[in-house]
ZAMARGU-4260 file (C-alpha; in steps of 0.2 Angstrom, whole numbers, plus 5000, padded with zeros to 4 digits):
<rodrens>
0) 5732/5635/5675 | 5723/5640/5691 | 5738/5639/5702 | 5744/5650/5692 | 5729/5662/5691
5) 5732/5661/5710 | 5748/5664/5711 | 5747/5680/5700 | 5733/5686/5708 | 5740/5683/5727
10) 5758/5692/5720 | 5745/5707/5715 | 5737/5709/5730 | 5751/5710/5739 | 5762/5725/5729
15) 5743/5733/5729 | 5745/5732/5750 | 5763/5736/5751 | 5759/5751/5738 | 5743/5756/5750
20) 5751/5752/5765 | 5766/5763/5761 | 5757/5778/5754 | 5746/5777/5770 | 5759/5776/5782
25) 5770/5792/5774 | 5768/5808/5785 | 5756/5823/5777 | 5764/5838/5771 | 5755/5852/5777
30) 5757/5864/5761 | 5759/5880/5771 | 5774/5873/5781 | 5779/5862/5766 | 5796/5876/5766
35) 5797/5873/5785 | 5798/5855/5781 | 5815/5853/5771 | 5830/5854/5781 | 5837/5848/5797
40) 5825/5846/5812 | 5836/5858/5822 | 5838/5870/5807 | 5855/5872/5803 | 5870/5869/5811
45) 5882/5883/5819 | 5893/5892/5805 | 5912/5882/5806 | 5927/5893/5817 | 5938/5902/5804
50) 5953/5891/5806 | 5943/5876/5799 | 5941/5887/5782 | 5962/5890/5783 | 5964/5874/5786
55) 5953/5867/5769 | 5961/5881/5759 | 5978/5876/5764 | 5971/5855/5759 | 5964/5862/5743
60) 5981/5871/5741 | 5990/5858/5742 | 5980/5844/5732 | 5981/5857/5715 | 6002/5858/5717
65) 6001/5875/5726 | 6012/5871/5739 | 6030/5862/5738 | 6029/5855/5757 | 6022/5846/5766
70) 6005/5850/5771 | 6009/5847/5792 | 6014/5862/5800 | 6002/5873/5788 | 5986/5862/5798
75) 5996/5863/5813 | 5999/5879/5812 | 5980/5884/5811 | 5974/5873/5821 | 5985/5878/5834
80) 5981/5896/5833 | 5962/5889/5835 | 5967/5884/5854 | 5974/5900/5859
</rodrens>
């Protein structure tokens, strides 16, 4: 019975330290730049070049059965114009 006793206060005390422990080692949220917070470090990333939106369309075109090619020479096709 003691060991026992032991053994469940020991396992006790050690989800109360990991608990403690982890609260205390989580970074404060300053509430006045808790918006500032959320996001990227950097902020956000640069909006995609144009041909990278033709080119998804043209996927998602061809995944629903909107076109009756192949899906190739569309990509290539904007992708090339992309280069110059």
């Amino acid at each position: 019975m003691t060991r026992t006793l032991l053994r469940t206060v020991g396992t006790l005390l050690l989800a109360l330290t990991l608990l403690t422990g982890a609260a205390a080692a989580a970074p404060a949220v300053d509430t006045d730049d808790a918006t500032n917070a959320v996001g990227p470090p950097g902020g956000l990333p640069d909006q995609v070049p144009d041909f990278v939106t033709t080119i998804l369309e043209l996927i998602q075109e061809f995944l629903t059965g909107g076109t009756d090619g192949s899906l190739g020479p569309g990509v290539s096709d904007a992708a090339g114009e992309a280069g110059g």
